[in-house]
C-alpha positions as CSV (number, residue, x, y, z in Angstrom):
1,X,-22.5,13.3,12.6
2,X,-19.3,15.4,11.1
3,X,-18.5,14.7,8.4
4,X,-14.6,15.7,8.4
5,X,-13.3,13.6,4.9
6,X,-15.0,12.3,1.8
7,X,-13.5,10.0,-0.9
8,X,-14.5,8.9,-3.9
9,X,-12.9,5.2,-5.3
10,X,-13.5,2.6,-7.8
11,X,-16.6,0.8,-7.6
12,X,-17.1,-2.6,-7.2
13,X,-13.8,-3.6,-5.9
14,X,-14.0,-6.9,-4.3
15,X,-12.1,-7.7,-0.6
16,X,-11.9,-10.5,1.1
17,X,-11.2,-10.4,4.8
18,X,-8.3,-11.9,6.2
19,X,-9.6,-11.5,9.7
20,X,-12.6,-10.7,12.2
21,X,-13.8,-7.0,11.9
22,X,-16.3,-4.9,13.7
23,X,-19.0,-3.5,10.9
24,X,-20.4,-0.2,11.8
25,X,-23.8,1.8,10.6
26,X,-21.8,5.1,10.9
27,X,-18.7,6.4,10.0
28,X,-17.5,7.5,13.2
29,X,-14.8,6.1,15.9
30,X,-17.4,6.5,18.4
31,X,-20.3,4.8,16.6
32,X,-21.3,1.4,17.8
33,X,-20.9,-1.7,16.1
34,X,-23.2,-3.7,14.2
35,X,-22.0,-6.7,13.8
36,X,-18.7,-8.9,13.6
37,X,-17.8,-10.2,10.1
38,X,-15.9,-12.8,10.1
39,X,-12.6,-13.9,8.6
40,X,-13.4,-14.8,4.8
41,X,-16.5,-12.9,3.9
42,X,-16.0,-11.1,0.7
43,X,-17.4,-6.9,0.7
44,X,-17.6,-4.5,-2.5
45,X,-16.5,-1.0,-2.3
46,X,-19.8,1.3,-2.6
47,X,-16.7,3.6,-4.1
48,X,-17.2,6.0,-1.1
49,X,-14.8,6.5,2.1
50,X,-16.1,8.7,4.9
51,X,-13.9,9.4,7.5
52,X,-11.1,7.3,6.6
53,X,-13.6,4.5,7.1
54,X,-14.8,2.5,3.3
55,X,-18.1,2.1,2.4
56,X,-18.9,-1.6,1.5
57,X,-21.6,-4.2,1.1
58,X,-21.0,-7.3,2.5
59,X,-21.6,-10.9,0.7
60,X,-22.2,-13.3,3.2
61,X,-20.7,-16.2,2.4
């Protein structure tokens, strides 16, 4: 994996989604997905963005 960006952020920001996503293991474009989340589940910034993508955990709801 190549790494090209890292960002650090606040912790423990809470998010809500407003609509389905794709969760992935690795930061990449090319990486497969995991998983669809859906609409409503609430994720917390890990306060650490990798290649423009945020890394969160995910409360299932």
């Amino acid at each position: 994996m190549n790494i090209a960006d890292t960002k650090r952020s606040e912790k423990d920001v809470r998010f809500e989604l407003t609509k389905n996503m794709e969760g992935k293991n690795y930061p990449i474009i090319e990486s497969a997905s995991i998983r669809t989340v859906e609409r409503g589940n609430v994720l917390f910034s890990e306060g650490l963005g990798i290649n423009g993508y945020l890394n969160v955990t995910l409360k299932f709801r």
